[in-house]
C-alpha positions as CSV (number, residue, x, y, z in Angstrom):
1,X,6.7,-20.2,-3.3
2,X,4.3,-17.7,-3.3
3,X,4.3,-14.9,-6.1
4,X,5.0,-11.2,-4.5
5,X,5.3,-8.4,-6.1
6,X,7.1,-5.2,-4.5
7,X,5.7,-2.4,-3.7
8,X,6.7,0.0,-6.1
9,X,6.2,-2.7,-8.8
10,X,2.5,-2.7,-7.5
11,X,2.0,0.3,-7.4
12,X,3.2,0.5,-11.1
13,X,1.1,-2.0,-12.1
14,X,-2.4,-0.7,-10.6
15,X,-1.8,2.6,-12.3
16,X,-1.1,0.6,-15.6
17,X,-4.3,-1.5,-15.1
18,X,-6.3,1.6,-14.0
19,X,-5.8,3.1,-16.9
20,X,-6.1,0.4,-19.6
21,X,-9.1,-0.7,-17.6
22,X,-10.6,3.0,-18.3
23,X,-9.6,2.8,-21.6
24,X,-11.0,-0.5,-22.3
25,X,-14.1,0.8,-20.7
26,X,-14.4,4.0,-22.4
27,X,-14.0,2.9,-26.0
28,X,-16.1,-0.2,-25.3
29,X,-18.5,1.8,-24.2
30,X,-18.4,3.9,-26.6
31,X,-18.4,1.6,-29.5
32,X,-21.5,-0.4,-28.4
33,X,-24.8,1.2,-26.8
34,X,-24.5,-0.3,-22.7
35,X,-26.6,0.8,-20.4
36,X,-25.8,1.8,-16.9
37,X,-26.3,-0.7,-15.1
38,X,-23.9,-2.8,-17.5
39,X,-21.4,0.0,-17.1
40,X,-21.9,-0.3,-13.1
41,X,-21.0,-4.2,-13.3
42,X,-17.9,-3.8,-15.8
43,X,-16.4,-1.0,-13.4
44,X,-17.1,-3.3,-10.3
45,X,-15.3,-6.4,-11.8
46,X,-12.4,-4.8,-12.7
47,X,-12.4,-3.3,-9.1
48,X,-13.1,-6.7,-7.5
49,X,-10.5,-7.9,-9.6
50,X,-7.7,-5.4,-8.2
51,X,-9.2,-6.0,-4.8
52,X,-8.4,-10.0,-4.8
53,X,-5.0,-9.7,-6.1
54,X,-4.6,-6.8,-2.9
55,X,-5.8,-9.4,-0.8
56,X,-4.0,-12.6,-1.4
57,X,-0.9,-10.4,-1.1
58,X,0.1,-10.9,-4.9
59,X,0.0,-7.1,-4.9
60,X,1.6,-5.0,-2.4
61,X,0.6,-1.5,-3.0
62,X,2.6,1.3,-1.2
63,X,0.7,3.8,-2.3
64,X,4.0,5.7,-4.0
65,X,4.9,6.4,-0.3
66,X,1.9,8.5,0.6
67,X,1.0,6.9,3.8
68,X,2.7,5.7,6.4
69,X,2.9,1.7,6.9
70,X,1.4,0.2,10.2
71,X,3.3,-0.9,12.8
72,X,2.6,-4.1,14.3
73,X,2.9,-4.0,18.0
């Protein structure tokens, strides 16, 4: 069994994780002196983390309705 969330629960969840993820970055960053380049790579591995979870369908973000879904012919 594979572990699927639905869509309005993703889309919950990435806005949770967006902003605890800007949080953690922020105040993090803020505490300690990082340079941009460090800030660069912790952005991108939260993104890449997001990203994998989109792609092996664990996440199924609907995007609150905003766009319509494809339709597969």
């Amino acid at each position: 069994m594979k572990l699927q969330l639905s869509p309005l629960v993703s889309d919950i969840f990435i806005c949770i994780y967006i902003l605890v993820s800007l949080f953690f970055r922020f105040y993090f960053e803020s505490k300690t002196d990082v340079g941009p380049i460090n800030s660069i790579v912790i952005g991108a591995s939260f993104v890449v983390i997001i990203w994998s979870l989109i792609k092996l369908k664990i996440l199924n973000p609907n995007w609150f309705g905003l766009f319509k879904p494809k339709k597969n012919k």
